[in-house]
N, C-alpha and C positions, 0 to 999 in steps of 0.2 A: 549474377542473376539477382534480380530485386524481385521481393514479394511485398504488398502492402496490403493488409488485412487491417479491416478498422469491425471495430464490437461496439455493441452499443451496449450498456452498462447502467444498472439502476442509479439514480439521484436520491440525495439523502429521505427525497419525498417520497420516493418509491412509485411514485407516477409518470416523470417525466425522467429522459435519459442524459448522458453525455457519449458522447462517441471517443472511444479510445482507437487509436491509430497504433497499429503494430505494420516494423517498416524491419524487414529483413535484407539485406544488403550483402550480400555474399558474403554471409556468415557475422555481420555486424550488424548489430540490432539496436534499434529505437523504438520509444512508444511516447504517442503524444496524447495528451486527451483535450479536450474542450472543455473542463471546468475552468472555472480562474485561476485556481492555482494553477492547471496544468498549461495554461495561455501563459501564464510566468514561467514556464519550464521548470518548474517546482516537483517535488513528489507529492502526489494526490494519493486521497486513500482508493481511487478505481485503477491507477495503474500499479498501484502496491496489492491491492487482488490480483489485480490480471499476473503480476507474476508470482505471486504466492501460489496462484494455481485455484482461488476462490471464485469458486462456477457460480457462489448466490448471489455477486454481482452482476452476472448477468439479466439485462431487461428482457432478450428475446432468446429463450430457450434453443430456438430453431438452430443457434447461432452457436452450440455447444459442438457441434465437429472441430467450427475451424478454432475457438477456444482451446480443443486439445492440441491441437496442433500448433498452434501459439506456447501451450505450456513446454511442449516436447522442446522446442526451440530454446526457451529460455532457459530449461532444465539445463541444456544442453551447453549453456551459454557463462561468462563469468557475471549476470544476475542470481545464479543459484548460489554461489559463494559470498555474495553480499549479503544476500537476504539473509544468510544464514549470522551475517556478521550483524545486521541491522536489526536480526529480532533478538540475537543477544546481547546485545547492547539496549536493547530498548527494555530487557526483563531485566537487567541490573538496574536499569536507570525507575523504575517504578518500586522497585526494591526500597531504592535512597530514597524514592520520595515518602513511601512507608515510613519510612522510618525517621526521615525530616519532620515529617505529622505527627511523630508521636514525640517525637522532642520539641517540638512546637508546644504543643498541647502540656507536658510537664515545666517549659516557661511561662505560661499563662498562670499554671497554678500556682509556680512559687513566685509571680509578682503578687496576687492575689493571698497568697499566706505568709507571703516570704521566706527566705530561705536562711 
């Protein structure tokens, strides 16, 4: 059985939307959206909401049923084990970059007084 639920999701503007496509396929799931990145089959930051389970990407409120119902799927799905892999990987990686900043910032000095 195929299901295909499309959401339509704020723009950086917060005015205007894009439309995320959620495509469940007997139990195999896709999501497409219509920004540029996601026209490159890229990961965009609206379908990194939609499966993070972030309802403030939504542009039409109305549209929060099937939104849960999108989450339950994904929950349900091996995107909940990525995402878990993808946000921790991405809290180490902001980590390093801390910390590349601040050792940035102590070679600035000692060209500047030297060392």
């Amino acid at each position: 059985m195929t299901s295909i639920t499309t959401i339509f999701v704020k723009s950086s503007d917060g005015i205007s939307f894009y439309k995320v496509a959620f495509n469940n396929r007997d139990g195999v799931i896709s999501i497409k959206c219509d920004c540029r990145a996601g026209q490159l089959n890229k990961l965009c930051r609206h379908k990194l909401a939609i499966i993070r389970g972030d309802g403030e990407i939504l542009y039409d409120n109305s549209q929060y049923p099937e939104f849960i119902t999108i989450k339950e799927c994904i929950d349900a799905s091996p995107f909940a084990q990525l995402i878990l892999e993808h946000d921790s990987i991405e809290k180490e990686l902001q980590k390093k970059q801390r910390e590349l900043r601040k050792i940035n910032e102590f070679i600035e000095i000692a060209i500047i007084k030297g060392v």
